[in-house]
C-alpha positions as CSV (number, residue, x, y, z in Angstrom):
1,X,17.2,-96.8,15.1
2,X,15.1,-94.0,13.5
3,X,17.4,-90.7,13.0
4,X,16.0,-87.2,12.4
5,X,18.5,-84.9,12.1
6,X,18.1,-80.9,12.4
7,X,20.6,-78.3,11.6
8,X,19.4,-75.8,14.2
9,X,19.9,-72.8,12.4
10,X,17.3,-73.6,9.4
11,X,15.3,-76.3,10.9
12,X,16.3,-78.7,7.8
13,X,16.7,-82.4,8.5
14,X,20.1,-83.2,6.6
15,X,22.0,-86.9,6.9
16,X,25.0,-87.0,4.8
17,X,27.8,-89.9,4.7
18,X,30.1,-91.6,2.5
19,X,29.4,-95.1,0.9
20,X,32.6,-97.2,-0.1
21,X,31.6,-101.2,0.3
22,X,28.3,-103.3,0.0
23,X,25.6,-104.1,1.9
24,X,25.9,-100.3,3.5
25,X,23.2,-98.3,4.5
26,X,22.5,-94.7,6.4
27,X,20.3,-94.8,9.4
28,X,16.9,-94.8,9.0
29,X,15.4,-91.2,8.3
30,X,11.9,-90.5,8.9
31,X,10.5,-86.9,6.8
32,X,8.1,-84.6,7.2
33,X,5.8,-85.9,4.7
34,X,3.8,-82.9,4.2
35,X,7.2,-81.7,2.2
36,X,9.0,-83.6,-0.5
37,X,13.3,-84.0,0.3
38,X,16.2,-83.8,-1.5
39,X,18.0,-86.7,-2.6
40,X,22.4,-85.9,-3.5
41,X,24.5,-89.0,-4.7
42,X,28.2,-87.6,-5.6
43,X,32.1,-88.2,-6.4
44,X,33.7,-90.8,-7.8
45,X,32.1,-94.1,-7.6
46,X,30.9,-97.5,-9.4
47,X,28.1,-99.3,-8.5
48,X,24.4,-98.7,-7.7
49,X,23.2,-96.4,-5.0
50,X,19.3,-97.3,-4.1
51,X,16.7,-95.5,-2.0
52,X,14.5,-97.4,0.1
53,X,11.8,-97.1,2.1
54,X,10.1,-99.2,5.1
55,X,6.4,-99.0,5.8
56,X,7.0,-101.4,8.7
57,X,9.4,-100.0,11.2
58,X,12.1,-101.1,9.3
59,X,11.1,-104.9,9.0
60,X,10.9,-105.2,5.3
61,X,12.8,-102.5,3.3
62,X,11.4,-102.0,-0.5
63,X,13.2,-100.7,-3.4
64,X,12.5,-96.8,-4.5
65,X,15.2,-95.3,-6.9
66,X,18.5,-96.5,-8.1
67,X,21.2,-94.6,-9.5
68,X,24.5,-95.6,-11.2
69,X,25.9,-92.2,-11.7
70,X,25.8,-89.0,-9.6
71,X,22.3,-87.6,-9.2
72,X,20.4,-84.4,-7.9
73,X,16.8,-85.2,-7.1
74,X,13.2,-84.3,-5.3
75,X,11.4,-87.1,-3.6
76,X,7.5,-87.0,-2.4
77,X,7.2,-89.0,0.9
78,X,3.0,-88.9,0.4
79,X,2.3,-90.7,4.2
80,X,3.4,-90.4,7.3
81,X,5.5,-93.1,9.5
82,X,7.5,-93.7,6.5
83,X,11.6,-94.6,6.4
84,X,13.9,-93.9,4.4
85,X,17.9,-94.9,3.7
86,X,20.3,-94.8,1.1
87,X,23.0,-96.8,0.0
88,X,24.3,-100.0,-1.6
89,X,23.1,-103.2,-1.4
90,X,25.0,-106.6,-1.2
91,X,26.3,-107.0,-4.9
92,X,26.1,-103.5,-6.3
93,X,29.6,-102.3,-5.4
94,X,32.4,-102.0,-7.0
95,X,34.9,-99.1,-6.5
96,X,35.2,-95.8,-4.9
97,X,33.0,-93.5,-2.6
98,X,29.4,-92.8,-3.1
99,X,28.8,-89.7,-0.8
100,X,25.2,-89.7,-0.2
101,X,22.9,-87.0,1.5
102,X,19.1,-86.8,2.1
103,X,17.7,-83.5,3.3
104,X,14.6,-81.7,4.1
């Protein structure tokens, strides 16, 4: 399922969660992709959080960015019809809670 979330009172698109075991994932984001988003990985954690993105409906998910220590970043999504998540894949856990957010 493809999730676009809007805080009504800026028009952003914000997803935020906590990550705390493997082979876990946010929902699917889709951005504007006229406008690059924002990319927040924080608190205490050990592992690798990666961002990936599907070109596919969500068929085939393909590595972007990992990260093995709290990050602030700026993506570019250059095309349209593209997905996003973020989390931790199956063998890239090992303690604590990654809280991830992805905003535009």
């Amino acid at each position: 399922m493809t999730v676009r979330i809007r805080d009504n009172s800026s028009g952003k698109l914000v997803t935020s969660f906590n990550v705390a075991a493997q082979n876990t994932f946010c929902e699917d984001a889709e951005f504007d992709y006229l406008r690059p988003f924002n990319l927040s990985v924080s608190g205490t954690w050990a592992g690798t959080v990666t961002l990936q993105r599907s070109f596919n409906n969500g068929s085939t998910w393909l590595d972007v960015y990992s990260v093995t220590a709290n990050v602030e970043t700026v993506v570019d999504s250059p095309e349209t019809g593209v997905l996003w998540r973020l989390g931790i894949k199956t063998g890239n856990y090992t303690s604590g809670t990654a809280v991830c957010r992805l905003s535009q």
